[in-house]
Each structure stands twice: as structure tokens, then as C-alpha cells.
Backbone as a printed PyTorch tensor [residue, N CA C, xyz], in Angstrom:
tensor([[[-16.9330, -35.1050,  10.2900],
         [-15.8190, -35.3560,  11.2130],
         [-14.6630, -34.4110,  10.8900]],

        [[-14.0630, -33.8410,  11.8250],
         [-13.0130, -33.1760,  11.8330],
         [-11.4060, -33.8370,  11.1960]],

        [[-10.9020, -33.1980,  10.2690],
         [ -9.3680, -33.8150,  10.2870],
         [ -8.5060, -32.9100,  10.5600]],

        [[ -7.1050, -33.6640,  10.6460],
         [ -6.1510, -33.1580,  11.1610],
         [ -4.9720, -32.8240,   9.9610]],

        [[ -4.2020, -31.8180,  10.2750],
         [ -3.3510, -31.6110,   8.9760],
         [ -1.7500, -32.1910,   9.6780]],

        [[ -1.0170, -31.7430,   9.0420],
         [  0.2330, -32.1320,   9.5430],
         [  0.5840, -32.0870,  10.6390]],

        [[  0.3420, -30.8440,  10.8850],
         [  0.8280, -30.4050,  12.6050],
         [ -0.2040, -31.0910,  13.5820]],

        [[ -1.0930, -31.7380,  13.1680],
         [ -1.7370, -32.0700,  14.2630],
         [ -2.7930, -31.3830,  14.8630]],

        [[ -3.4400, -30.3390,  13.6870],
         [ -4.6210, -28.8890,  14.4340],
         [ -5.8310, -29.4910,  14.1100]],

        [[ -6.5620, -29.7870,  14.3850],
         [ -8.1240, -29.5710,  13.6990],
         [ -8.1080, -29.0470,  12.8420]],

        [[ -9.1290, -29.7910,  11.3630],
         [ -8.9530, -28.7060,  10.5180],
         [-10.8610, -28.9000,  10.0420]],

        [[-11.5490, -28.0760,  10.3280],
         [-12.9950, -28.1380,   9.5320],
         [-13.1980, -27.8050,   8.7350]],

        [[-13.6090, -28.4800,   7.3530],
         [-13.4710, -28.2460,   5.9650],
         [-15.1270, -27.5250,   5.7980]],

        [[-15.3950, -26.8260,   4.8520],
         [-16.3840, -26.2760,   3.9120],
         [-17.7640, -26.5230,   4.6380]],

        [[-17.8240, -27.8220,   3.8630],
         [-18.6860, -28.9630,   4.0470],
         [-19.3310, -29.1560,   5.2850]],

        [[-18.6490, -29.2060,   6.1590],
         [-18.7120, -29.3570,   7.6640],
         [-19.5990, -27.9530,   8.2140]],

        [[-18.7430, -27.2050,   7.8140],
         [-19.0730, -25.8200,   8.1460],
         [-20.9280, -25.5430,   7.3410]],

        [[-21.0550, -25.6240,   6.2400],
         [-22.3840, -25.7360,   5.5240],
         [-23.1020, -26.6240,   6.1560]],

        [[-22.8690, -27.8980,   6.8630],
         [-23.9500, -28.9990,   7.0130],
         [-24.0550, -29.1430,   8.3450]],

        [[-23.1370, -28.4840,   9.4030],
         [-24.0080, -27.5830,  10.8970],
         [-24.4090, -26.4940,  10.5880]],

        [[-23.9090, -25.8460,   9.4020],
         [-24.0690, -24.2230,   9.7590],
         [-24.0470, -23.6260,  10.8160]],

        [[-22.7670, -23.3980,  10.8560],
         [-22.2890, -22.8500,  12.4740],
         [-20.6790, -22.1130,  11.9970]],

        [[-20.0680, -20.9480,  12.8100],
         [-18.4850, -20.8240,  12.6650],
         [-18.2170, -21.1860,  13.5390]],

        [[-17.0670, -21.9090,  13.3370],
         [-16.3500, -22.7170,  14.6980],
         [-15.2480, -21.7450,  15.2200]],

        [[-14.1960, -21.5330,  15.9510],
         [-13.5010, -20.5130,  16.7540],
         [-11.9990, -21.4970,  16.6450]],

        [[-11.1240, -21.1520,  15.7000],
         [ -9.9900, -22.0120,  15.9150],
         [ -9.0450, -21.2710,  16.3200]],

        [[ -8.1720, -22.0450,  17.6680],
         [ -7.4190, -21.4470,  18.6620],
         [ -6.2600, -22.4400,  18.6220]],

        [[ -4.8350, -21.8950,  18.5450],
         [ -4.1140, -22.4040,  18.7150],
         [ -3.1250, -23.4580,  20.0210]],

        [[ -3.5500, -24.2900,  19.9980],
         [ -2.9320, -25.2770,  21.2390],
         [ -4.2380, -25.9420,  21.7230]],

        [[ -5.3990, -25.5700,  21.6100],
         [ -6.6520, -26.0920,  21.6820],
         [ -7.3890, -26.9680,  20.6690]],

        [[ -8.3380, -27.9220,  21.1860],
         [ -9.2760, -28.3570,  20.2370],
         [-10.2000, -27.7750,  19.9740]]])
């Protein structure tokens, strides 16, 4: 599951990233 940091962004940790194995595309003002 995705968390959120202060501001409120998506944040995908390590883990996440290793256990889809996938890069995700992080864009600002978007999910």
C-alpha cells in the first residue's frame, strides 16, 4: 500500500517497488 508524507504525495517505498517490480512515474499534483 502506498503512503503519504506530509504534504500529502504518494510516497512508494523500496519494498513496494521490489514486490511488483515495476517503476512507478511520480508527478506532481497527481496520483
Amino acid at each position: 500500500m502506498t503512503k503519504k508524507n506530509k504534504q500529502g504525495k504518494a510516497i512508494i517505498t523500496e519494498y513496494e517497488l521490489c514486490e511488483y517490480d515495476f517503476i512507478p512515474i511520480i508527478t506532481e499534483g497527481k496520483k
